[in-house]
N, CA, C and O atoms as CSV, one atom per row, in Angstrom:
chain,resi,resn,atom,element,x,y,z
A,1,UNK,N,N,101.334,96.867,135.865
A,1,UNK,CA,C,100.633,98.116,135.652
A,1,UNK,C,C,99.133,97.910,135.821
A,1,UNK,O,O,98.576,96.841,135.572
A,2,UNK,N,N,98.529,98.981,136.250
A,2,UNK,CA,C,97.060,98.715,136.217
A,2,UNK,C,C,96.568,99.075,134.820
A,2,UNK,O,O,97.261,99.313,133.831
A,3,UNK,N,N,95.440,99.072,134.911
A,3,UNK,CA,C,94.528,98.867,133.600
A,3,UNK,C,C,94.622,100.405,133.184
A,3,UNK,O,O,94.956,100.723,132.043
A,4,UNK,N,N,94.291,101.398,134.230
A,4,UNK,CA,C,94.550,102.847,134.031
A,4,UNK,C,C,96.168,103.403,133.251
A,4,UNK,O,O,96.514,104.185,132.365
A,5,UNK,N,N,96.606,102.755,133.906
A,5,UNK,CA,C,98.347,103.131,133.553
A,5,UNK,C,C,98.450,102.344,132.107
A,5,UNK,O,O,98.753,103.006,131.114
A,6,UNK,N,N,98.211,101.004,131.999
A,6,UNK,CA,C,98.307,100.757,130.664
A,6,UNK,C,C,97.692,101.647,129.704
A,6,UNK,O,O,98.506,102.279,129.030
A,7,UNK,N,N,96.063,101.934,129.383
A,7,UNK,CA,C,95.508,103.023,128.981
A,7,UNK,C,C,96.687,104.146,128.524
A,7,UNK,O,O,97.180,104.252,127.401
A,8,UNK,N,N,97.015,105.008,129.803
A,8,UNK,CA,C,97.601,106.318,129.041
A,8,UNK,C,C,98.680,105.920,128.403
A,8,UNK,O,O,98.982,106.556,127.394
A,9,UNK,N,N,99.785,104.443,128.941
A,9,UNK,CA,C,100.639,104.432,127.853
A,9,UNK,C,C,100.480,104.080,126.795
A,9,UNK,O,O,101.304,104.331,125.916
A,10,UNK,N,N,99.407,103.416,126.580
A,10,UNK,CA,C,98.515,103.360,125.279
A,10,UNK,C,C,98.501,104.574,124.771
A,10,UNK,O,O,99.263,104.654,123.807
A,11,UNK,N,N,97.796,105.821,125.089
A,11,UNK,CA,C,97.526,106.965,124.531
A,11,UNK,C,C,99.108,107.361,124.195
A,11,UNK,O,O,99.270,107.729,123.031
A,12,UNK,N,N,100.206,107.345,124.964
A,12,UNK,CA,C,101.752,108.284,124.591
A,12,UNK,C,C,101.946,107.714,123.885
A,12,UNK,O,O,102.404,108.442,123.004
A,13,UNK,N,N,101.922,106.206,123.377
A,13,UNK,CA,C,102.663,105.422,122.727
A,13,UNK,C,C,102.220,105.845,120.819
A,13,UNK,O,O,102.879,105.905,119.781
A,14,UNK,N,N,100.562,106.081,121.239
A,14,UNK,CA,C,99.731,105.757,120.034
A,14,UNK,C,C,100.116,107.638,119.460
A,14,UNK,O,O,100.340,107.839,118.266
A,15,UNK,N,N,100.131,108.492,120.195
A,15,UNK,CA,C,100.405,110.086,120.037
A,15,UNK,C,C,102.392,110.236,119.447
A,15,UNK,O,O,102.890,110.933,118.564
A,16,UNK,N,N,102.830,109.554,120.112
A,16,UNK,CA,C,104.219,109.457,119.366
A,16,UNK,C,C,104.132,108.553,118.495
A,16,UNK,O,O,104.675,109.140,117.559
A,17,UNK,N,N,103.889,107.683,118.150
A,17,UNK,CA,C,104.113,106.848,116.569
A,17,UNK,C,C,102.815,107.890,115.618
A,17,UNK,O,O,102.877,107.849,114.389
A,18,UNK,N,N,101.958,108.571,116.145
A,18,UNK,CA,C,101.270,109.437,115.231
A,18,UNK,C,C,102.529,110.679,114.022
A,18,UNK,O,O,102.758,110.925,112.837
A,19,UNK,N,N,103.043,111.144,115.675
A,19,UNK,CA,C,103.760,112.200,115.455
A,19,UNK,C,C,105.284,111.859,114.738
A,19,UNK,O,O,105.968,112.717,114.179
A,20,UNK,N,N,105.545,110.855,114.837
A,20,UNK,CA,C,106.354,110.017,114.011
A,20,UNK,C,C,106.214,109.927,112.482
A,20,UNK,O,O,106.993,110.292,111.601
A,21,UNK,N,N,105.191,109.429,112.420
A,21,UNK,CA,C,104.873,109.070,110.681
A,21,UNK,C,C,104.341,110.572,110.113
A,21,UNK,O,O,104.446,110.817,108.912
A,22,UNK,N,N,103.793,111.512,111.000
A,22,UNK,CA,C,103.617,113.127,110.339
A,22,UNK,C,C,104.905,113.381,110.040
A,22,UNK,O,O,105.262,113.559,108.875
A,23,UNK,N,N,105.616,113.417,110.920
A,23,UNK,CA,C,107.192,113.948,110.209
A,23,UNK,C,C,107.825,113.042,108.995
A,23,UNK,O,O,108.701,113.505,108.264
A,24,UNK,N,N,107.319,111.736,108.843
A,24,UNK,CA,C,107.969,111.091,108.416
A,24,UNK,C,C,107.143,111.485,106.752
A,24,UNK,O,O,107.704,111.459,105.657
A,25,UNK,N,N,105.946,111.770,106.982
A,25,UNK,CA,C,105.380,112.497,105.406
A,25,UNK,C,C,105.530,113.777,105.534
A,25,UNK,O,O,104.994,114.487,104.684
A,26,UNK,N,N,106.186,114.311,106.467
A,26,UNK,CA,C,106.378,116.099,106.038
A,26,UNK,C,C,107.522,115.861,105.565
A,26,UNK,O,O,107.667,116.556,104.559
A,27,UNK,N,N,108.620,115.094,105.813
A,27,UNK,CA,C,109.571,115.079,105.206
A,27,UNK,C,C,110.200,114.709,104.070
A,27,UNK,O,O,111.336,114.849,103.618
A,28,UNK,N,N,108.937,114.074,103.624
A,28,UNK,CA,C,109.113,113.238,102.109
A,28,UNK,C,C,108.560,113.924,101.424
A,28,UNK,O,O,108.842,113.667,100.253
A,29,UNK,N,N,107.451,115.206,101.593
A,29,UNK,CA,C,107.150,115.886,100.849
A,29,UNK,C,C,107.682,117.109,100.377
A,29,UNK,O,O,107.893,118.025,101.171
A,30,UNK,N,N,107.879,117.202,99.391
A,30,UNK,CA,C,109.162,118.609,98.740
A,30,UNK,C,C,107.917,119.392,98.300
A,30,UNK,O,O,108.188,120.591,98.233
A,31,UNK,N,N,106.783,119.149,98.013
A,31,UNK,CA,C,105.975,120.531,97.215
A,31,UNK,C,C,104.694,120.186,98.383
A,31,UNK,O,O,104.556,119.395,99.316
A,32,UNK,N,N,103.763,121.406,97.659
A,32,UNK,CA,C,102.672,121.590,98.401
A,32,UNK,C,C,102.009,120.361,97.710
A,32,UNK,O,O,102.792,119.896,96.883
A,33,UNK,N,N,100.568,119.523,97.778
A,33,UNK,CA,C,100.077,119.122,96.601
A,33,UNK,C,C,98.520,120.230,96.493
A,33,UNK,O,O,97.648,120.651,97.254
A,34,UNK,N,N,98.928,120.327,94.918
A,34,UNK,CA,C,97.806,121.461,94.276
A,34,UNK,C,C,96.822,120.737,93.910
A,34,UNK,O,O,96.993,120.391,92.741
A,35,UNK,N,N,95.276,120.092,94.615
A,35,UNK,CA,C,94.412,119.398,93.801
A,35,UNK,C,C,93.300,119.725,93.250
A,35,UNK,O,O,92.131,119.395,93.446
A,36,UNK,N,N,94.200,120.933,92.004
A,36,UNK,CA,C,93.255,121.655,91.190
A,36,UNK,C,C,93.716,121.435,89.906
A,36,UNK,O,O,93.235,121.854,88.854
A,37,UNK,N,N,95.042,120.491,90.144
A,37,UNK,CA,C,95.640,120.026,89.282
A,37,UNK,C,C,95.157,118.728,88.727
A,37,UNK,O,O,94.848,117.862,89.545
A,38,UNK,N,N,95.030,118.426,87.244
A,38,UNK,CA,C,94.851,116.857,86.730
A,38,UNK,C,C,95.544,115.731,87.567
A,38,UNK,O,O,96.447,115.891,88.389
A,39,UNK,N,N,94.865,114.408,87.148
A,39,UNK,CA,C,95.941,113.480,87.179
A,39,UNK,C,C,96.529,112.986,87.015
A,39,UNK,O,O,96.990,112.123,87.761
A,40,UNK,N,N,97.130,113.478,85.013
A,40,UNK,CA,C,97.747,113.900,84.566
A,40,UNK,C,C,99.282,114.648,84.747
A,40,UNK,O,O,100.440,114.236,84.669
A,41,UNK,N,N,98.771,115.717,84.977
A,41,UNK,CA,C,100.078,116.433,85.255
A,41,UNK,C,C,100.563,116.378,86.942
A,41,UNK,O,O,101.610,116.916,87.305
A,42,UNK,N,N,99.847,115.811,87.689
A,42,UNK,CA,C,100.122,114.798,89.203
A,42,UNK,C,C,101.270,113.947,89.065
A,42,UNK,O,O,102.385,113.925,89.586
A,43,UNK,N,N,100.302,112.832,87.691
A,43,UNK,CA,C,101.333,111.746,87.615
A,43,UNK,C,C,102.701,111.883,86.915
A,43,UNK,O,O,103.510,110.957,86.877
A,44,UNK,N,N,102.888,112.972,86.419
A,44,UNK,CA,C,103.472,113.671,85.464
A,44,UNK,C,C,104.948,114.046,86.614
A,44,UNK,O,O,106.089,113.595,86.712
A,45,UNK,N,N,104.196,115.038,87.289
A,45,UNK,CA,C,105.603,115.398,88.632
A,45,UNK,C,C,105.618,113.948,89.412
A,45,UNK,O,O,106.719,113.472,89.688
A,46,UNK,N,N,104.773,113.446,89.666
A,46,UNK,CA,C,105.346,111.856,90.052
A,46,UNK,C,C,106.315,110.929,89.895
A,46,UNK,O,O,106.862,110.298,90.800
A,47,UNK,N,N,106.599,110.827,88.291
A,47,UNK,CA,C,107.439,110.447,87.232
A,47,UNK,C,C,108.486,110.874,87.412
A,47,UNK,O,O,109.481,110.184,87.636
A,48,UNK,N,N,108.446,112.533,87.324
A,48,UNK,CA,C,109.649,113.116,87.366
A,48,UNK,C,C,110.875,113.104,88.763
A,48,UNK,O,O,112.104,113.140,88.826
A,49,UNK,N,N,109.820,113.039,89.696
A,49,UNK,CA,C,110.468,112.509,91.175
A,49,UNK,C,C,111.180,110.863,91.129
A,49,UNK,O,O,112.235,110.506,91.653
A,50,UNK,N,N,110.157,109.990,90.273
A,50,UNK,CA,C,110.928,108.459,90.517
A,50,UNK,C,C,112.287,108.482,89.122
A,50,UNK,O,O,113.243,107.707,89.103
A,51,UNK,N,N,112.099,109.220,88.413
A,51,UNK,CA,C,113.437,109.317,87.658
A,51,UNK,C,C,114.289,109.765,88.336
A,51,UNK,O,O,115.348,109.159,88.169
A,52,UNK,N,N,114.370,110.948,89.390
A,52,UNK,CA,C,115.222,111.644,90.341
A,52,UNK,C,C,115.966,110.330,91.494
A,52,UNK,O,O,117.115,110.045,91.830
A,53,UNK,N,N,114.681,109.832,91.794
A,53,UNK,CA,C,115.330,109.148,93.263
A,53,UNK,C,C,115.619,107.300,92.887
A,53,UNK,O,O,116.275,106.589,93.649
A,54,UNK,N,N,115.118,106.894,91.863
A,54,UNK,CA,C,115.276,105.612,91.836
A,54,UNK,C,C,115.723,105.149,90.005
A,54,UNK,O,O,115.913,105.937,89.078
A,55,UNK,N,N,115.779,103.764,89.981
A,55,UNK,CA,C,117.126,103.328,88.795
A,55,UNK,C,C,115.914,103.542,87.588
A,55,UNK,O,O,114.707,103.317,87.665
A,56,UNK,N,N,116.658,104.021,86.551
A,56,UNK,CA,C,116.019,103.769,85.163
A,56,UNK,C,C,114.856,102.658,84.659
A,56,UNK,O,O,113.876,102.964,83.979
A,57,UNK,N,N,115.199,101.199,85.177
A,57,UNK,CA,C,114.405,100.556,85.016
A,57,UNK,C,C,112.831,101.070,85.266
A,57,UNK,O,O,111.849,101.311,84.564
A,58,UNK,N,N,113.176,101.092,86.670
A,58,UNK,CA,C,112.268,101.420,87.710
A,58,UNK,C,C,111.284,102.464,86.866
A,58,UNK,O,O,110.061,102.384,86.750
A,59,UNK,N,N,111.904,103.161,86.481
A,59,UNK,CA,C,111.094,104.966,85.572
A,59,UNK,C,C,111.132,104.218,84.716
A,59,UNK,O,O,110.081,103.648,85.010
A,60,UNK,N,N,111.429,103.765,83.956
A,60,UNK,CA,C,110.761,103.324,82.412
A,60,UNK,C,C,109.403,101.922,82.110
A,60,UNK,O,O,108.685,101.673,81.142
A,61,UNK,N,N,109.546,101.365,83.300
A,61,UNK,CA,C,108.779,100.249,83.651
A,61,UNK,C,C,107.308,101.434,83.891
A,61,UNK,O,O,106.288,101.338,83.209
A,62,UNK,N,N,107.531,102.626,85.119
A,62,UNK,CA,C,106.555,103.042,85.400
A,62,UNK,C,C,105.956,104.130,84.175
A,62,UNK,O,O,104.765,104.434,84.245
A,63,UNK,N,N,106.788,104.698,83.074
A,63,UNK,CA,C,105.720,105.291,82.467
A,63,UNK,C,C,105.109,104.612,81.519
A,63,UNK,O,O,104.564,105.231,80.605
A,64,UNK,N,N,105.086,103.331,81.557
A,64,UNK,CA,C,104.006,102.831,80.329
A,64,UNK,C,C,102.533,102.290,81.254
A,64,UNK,O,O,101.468,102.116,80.662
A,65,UNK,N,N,102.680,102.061,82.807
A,65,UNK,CA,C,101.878,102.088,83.605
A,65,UNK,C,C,100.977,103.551,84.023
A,65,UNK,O,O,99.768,103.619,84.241
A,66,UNK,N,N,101.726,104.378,84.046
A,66,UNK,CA,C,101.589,106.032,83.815
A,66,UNK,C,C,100.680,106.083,83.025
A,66,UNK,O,O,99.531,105.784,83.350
A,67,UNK,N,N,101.020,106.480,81.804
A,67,UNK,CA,C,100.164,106.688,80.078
A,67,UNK,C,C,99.250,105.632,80.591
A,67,UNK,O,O,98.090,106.011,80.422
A,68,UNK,N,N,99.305,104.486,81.137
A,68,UNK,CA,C,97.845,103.739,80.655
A,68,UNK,C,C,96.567,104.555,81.791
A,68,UNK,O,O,95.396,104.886,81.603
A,69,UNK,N,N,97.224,104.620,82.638
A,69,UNK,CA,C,95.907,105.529,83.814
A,69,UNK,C,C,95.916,106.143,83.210
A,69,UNK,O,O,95.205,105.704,82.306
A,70,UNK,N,N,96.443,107.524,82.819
A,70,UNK,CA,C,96.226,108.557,82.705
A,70,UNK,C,C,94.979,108.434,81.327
A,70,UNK,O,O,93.962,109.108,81.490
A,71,UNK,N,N,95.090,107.554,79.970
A,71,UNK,CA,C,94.239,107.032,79.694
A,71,UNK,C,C,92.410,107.493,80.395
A,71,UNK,O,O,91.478,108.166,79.955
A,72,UNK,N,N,92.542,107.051,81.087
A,72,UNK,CA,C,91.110,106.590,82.329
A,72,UNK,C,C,91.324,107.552,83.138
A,72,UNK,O,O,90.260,108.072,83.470
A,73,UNK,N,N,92.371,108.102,83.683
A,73,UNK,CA,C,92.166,109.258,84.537
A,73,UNK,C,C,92.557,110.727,84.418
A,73,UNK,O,O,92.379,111.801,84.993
A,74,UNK,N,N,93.152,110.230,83.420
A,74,UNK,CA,C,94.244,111.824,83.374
A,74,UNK,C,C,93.676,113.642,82.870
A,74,UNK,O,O,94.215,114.740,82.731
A,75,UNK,N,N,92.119,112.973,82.723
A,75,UNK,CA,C,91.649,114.686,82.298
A,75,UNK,C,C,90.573,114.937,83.797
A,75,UNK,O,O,89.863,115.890,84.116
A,76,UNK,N,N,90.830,113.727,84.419
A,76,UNK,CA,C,89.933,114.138,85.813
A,76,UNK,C,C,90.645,115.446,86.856
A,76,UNK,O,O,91.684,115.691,86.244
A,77,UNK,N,N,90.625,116.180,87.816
A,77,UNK,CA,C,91.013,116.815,88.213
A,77,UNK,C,C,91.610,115.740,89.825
A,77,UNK,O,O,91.618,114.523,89.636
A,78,UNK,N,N,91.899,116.068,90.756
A,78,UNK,CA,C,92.339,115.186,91.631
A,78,UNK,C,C,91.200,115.725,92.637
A,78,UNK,O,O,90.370,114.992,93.174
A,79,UNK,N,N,91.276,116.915,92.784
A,79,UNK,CA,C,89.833,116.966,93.814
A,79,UNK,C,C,88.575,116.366,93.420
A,79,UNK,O,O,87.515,116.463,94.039
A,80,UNK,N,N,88.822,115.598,92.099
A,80,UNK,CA,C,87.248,115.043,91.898
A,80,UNK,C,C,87.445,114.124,91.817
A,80,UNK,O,O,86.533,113.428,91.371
A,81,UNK,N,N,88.880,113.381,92.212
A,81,UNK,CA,C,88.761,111.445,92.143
A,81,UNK,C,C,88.226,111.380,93.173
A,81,UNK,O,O,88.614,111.936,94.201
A,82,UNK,N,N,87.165,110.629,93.041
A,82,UNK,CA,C,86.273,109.563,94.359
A,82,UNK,C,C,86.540,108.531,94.281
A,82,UNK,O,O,87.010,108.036,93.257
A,83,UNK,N,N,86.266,107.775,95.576
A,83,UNK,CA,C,86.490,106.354,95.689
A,83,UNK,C,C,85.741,105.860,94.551
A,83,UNK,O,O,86.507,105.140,93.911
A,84,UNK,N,N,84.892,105.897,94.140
A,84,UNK,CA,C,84.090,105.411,93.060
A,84,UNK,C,C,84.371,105.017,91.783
A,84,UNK,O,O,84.105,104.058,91.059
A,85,UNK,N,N,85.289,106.538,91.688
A,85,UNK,CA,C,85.805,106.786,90.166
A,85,UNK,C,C,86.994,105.448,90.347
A,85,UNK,O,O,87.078,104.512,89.552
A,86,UNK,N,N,87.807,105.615,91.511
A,86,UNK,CA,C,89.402,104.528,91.456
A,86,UNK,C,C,88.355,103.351,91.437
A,86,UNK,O,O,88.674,102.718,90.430
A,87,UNK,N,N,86.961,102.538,92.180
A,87,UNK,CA,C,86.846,101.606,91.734
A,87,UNK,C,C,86.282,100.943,90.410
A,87,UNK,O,O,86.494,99.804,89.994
A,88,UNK,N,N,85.468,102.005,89.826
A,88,UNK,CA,C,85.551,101.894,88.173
A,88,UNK,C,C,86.537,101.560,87.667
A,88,UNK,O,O,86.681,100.556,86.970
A,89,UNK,N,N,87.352,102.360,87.952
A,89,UNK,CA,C,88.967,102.159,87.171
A,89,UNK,C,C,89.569,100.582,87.404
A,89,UNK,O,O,90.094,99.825,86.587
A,90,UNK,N,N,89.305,100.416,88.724
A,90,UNK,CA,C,89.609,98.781,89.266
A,90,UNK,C,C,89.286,97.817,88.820
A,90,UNK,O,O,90.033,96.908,88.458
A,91,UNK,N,N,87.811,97.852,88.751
A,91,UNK,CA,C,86.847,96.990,87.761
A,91,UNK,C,C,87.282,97.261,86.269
A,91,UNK,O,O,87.641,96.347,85.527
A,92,UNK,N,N,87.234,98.372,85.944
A,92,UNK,CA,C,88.305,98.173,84.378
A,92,UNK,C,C,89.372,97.173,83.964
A,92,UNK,O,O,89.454,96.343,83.058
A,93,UNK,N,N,90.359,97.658,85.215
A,93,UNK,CA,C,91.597,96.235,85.357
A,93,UNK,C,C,90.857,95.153,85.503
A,93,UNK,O,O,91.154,94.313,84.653
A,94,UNK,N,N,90.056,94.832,86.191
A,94,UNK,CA,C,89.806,93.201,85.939
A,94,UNK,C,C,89.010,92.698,84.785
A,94,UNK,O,O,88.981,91.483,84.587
A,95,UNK,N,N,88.291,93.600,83.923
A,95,UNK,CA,C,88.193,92.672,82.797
A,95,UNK,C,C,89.147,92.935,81.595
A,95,UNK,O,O,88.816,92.881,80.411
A,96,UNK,N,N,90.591,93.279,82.164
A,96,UNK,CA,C,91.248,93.317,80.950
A,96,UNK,C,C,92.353,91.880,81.352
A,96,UNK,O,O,93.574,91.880,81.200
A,97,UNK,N,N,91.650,90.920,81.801
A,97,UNK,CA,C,92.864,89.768,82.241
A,97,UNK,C,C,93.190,89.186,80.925
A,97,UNK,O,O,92.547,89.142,79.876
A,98,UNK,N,N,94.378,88.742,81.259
A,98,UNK,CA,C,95.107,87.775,79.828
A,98,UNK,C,C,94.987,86.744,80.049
A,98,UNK,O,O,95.281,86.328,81.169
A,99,UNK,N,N,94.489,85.885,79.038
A,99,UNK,CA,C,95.032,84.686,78.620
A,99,UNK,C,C,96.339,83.920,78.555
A,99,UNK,O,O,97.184,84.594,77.966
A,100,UNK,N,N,96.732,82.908,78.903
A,100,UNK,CA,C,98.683,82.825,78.704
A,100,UNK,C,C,97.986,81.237,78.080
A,100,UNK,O,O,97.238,80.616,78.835
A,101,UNK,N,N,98.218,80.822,77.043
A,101,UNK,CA,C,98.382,79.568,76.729
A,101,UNK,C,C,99.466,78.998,76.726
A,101,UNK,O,O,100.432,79.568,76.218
A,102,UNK,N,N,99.622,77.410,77.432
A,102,UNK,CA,C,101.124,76.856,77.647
A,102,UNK,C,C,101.019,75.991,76.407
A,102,UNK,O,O,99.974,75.349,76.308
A,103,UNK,N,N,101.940,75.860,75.424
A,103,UNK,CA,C,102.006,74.628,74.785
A,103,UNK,C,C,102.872,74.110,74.730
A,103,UNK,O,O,103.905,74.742,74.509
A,104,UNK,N,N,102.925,72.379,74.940
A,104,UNK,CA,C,103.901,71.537,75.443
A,104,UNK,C,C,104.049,70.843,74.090
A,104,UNK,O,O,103.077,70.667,73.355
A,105,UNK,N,N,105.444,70.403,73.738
A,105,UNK,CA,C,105.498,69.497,72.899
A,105,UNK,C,C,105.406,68.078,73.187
A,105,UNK,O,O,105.682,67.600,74.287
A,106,UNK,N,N,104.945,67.299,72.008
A,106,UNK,CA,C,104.718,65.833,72.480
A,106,UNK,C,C,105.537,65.157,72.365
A,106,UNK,O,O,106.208,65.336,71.349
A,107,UNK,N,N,105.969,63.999,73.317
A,107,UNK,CA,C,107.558,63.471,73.075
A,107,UNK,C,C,107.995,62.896,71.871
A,107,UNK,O,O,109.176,62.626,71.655
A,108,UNK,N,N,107.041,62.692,71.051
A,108,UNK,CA,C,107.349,62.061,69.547
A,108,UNK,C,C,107.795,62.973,68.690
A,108,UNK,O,O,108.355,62.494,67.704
A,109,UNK,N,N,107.717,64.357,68.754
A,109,UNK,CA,C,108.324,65.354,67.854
A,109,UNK,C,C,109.578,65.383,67.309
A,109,UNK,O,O,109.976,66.021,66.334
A,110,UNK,N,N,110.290,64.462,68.193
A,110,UNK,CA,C,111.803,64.754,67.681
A,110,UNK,C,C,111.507,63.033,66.659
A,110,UNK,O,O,112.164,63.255,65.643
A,111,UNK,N,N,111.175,62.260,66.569
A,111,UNK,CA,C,110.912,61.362,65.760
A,111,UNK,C,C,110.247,61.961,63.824
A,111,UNK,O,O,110.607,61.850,62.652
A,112,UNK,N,N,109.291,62.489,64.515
A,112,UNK,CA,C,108.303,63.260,63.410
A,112,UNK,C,C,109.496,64.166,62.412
A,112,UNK,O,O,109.733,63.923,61.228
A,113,UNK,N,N,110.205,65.355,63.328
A,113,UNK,CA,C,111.498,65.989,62.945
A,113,UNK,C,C,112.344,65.410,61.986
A,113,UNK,O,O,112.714,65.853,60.899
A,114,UNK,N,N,112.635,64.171,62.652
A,114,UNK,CA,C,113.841,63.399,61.943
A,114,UNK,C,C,113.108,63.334,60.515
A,114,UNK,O,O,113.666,62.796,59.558
């Protein structure tokens, strides 16, 4: 192929995998999204969708992750999260790291025991 011909199949190729993944989020979407709504009651119908489509674990693991944003985000409106606000929130997560202390026993313990 010439350089021209590669080009436009570049362009069909790049216009159908566009038009691909649009259908592929029109179709996953069941509601309009309203972002006049919290993020709160966002994460709220969020929840209620991963209880619908996936296992219990899965939903009960995610609403204690839920409640903790919502915490930090949940009286914001969604048209007013900025990148800014999610990296505040980011920087929040990183100074809440844990500690894990390992403690090993020393091989004489079962002597000491006795």
């Amino acid at each position: 192929m010439t350089e021209r011909q590669q080009e436009r199949e570049c362009v069909i190729f790049a216009n159908k995998f566009e038009n691909e993944i649009k259908n592929l989020y029109a179709n996953s979407m069941n509601e309009v999204v309203d972002y006049n709504i919290t993020f709160a009651e966002c994460s709220q119908k969020w929840l209620e969708r991963i209880k619908r489509d996936h296992s219990l674990r899965y939903y009960e693991m995610n609403i204690t992750t839920v409640n903790w944003a919502n915490e930090y985000l949940g009286q914001l409106k969604m048209r007013n999260i900025t990148p800014l606000i999610i990296q505040e929130f980011f920087d929040k997560l990183d100074t809440l790291k844990r500690t894990i202390t390992v403690v090993k026993i020393k091989p004489a313990i079962r002597d000491v025991m006795k």
